[in-house]
C-alpha positions as CSV (number, residue, x, y, z in Angstrom):
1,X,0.0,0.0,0.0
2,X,1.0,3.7,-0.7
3,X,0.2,6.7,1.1
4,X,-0.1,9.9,-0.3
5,X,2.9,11.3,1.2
6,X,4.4,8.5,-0.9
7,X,3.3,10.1,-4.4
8,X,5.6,11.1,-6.8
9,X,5.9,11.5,-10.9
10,X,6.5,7.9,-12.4
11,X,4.9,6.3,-9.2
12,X,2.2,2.8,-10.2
13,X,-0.6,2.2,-8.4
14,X,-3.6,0.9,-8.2
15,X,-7.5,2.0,-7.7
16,X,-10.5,0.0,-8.4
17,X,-8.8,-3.0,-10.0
18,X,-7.1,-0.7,-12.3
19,X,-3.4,0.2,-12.8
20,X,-2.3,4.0,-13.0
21,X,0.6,5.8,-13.8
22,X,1.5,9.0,-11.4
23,X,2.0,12.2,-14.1
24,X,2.1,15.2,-11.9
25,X,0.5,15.7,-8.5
26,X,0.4,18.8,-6.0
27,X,-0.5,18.8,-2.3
28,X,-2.6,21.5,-1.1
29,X,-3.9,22.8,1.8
30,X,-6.8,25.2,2.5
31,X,-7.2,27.4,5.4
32,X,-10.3,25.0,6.2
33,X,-10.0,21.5,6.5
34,X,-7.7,18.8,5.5
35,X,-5.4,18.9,3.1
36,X,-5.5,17.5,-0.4
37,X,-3.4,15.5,-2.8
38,X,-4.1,16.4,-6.5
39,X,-3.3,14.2,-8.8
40,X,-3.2,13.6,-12.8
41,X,-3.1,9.5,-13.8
42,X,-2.4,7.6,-16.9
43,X,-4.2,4.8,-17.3
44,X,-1.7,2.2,-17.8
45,X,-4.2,-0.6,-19.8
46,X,-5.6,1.6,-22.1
47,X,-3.8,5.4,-21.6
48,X,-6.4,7.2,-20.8
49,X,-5.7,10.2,-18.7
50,X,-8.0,11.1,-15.5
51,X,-7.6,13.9,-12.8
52,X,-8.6,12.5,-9.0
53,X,-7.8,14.0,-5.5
54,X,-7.1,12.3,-2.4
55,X,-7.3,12.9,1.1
56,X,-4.1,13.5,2.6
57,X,-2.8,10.4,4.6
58,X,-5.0,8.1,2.1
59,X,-3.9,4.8,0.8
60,X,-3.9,3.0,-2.6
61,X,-2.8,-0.3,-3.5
62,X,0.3,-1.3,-5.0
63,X,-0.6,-3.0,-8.2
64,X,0.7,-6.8,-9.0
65,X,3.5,-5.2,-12.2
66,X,6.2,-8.0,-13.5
67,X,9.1,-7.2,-15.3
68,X,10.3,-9.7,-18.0
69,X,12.6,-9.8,-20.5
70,X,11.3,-9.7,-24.4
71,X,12.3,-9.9,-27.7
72,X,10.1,-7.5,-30.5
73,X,9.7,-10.0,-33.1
74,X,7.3,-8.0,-35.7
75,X,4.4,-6.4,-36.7
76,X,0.9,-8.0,-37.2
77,X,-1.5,-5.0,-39.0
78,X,-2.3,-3.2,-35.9
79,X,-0.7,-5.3,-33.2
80,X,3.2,-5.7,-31.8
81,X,4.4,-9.3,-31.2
82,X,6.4,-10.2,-28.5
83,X,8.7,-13.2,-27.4
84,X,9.2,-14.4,-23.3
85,X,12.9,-15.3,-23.8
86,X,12.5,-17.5,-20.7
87,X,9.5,-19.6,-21.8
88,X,9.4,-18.8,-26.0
89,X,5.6,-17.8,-25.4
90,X,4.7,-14.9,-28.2
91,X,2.4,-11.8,-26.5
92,X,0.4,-9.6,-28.8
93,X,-0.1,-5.8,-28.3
94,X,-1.9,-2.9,-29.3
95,X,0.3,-0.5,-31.3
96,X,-1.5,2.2,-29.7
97,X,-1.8,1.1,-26.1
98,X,2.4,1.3,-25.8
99,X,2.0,5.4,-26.3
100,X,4.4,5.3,-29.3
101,X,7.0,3.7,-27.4
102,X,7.1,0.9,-30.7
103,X,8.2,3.5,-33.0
104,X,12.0,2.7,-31.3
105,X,11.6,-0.8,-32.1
106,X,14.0,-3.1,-34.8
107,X,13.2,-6.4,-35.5
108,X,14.9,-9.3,-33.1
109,X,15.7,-6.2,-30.3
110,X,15.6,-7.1,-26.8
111,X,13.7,-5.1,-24.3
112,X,12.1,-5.2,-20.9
113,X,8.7,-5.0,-20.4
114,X,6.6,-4.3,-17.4
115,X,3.4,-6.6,-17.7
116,X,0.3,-6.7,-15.8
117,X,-1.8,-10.0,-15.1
118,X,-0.1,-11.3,-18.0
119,X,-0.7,-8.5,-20.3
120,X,1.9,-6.0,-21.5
121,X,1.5,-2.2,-20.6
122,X,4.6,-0.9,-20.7
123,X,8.4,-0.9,-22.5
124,X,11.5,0.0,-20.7
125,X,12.9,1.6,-23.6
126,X,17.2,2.3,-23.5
127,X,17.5,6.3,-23.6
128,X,18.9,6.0,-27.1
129,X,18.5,3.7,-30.3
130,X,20.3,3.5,-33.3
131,X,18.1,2.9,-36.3
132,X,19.2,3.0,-40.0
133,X,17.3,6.0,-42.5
134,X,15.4,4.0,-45.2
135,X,13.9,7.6,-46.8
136,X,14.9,11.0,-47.1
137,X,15.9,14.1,-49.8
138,X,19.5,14.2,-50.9
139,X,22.2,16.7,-49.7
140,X,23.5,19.1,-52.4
141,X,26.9,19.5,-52.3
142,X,27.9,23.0,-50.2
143,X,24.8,23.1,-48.5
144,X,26.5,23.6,-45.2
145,X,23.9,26.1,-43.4
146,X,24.0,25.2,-39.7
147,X,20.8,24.3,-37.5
148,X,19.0,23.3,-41.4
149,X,17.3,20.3,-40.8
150,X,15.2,18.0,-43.2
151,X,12.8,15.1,-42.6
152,X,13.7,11.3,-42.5
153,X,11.7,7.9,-42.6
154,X,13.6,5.7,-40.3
155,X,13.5,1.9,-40.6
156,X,11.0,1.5,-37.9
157,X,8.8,4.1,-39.6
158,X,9.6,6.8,-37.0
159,X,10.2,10.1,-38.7
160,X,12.7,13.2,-37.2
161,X,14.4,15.8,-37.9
162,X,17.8,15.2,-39.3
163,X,20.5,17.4,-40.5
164,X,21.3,18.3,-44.5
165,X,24.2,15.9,-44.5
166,X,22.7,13.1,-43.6
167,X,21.8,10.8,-46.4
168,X,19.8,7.2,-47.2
169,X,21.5,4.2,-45.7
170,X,23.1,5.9,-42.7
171,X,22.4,4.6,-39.2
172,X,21.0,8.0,-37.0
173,X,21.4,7.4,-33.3
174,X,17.9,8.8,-31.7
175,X,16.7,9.6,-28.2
176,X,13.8,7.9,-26.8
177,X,12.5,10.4,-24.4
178,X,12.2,13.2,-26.9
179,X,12.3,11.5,-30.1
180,X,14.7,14.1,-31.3
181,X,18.3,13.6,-33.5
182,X,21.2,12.8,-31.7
183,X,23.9,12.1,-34.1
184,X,25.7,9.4,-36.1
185,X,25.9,6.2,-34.7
């Protein structure tokens, strides 16, 4: 069980049978009466986003989460497939439930991934991946103008912002949290 006093950004728990992920929260406390926990909650099955407050000093569950290792094998029309490296059983997901976490994803990588009840909710993505560009306009020859930036198609069908010089074929390295360029790899 958590209290409120345990709250913080990135915190799981659990209310009404339902895992939530902690987005920002804000204790408050009127001139009258108790004081109050705002909070705003993903909803870690299906991403919805809720506001709720609690009472200060009030408790919610800890929800049952499991971390396993996985292997992204491919992509089914609208759903992910993943492999338990421990027992070779193959998951399917929801593109859309993962929050666009599976736009980092090359065939045969190996992840973590939090599941609940059996179900995957959530990849532990590393902070950077290095994917190879599969589409983008050529560089002219000069064209040296710092801070220009074009768009390219990545192999994993992502799509950032890349500078002039970079051309088809080369492998981009790319950071997960903010989905921006980082460089060569």
């Amino acid at each position: 069980m958590f209290s409120t006093s345990d709250f913080r950004n990135g915190l799981k728990i659990e209310m009404e049978s339902t895992p939530y992920e902690i987005i920002d929260f804000l204790h408050s406390k009127s001139g009258r009466g108790g004081a109050h926990v705002w909070t705003k909650l993903r909803n870690l099955l299906n991403g919805a986003v809720i506001e709720h407050t609690f009472r200060a000093g009030e408790k919610v569950g800890k929800p049952d989460l499991a971390t396993t290792q996985m292997q992204y094998l491919y992509t089914e029309g609208e759903h992910m497939v993943f492999m338990d490296l421990s027992s070779y059983e193959q998951m399917y997901v929801n593109r859309e439930s993962l929050g666009g976490k599976g736009d980092y994803l090359k065939d045969g990588q190996e992840l973590k991934v939090l599941t609940y009840q059996g179900q995957i909710i959530d990849l532990m993505l590393p902070a950077s991946v290095e994917l190879q560009v599969q589409d983008t306009e050529p560089g002219l020859k000069g064209d040296t103008v710092s801070g220009a930036s074009k768009p390219a198609r990545l192999e994993s069908g992502l799509t950032v912002s890349v500078p002039l010089f970079i051309e088809t074929g080369d492998t981009v390295k790319v950071d997960t949290r903010t989905g921006e360029y980082m460089g060569r790899a």
